[in-house]
C-alpha atoms as one frame of an Amber mdcrd trajectory, in Angstrom:
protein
 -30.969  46.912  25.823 -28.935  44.271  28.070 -26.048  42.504  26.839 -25.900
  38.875  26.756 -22.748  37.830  28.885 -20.301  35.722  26.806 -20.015  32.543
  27.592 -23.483  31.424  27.828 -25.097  28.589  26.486 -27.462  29.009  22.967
 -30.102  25.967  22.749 -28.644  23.045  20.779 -29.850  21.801  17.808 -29.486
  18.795  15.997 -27.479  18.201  12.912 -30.035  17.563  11.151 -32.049  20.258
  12.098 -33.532  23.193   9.674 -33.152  25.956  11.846 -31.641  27.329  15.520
 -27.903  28.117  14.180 -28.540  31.568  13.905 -27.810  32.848  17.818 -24.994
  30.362  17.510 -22.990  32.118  14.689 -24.029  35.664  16.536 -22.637  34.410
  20.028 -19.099  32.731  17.910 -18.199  36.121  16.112 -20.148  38.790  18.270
 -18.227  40.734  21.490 -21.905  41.290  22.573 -25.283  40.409  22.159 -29.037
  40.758  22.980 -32.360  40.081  22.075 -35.334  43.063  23.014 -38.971  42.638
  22.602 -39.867  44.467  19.360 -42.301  46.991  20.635 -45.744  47.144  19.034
 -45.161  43.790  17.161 -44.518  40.323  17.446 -41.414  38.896  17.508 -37.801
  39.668  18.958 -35.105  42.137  17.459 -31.402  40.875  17.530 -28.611  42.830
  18.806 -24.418  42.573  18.433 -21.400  44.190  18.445 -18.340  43.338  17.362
 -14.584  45.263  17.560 -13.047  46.600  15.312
C-alpha cells in the first residue's frame, strides 16, 4: 500500500457530470490516500486515513 502524496491533482470533472467526485471528497478530508489493485478481481480498493 503507497500513499498518495497530498497535494496532487484528482481528474476534473464537469459540473454537470454524474460521476468522478468521489477521489475528490477523499483527497479534501483524507491525511492520506491510495488506491491498490484488488487482488483476484476486477476493480481498485480505496484507501484513507484521517487524524484524529
Amino acid at each position: 500500500m503507497t500513499a498518495r502524496p497530498r497535494g496532487r491533482a484528482v481528474t476534473v470533472v464537469q459540473s454537470w457530470g454524474e460521476s468522478g467526485r468521489g477521489l475528490a471528497m477523499v483527497e479534501l478530508i483524507a491525511d492520506a490516500w491510495g488506491i491498490d489493485r484488488a487482488e483476484g478481481a476486477p476493480g481498485r480498493k480505496v484507501w484513507f486515513e484521517l487524524k484524529a
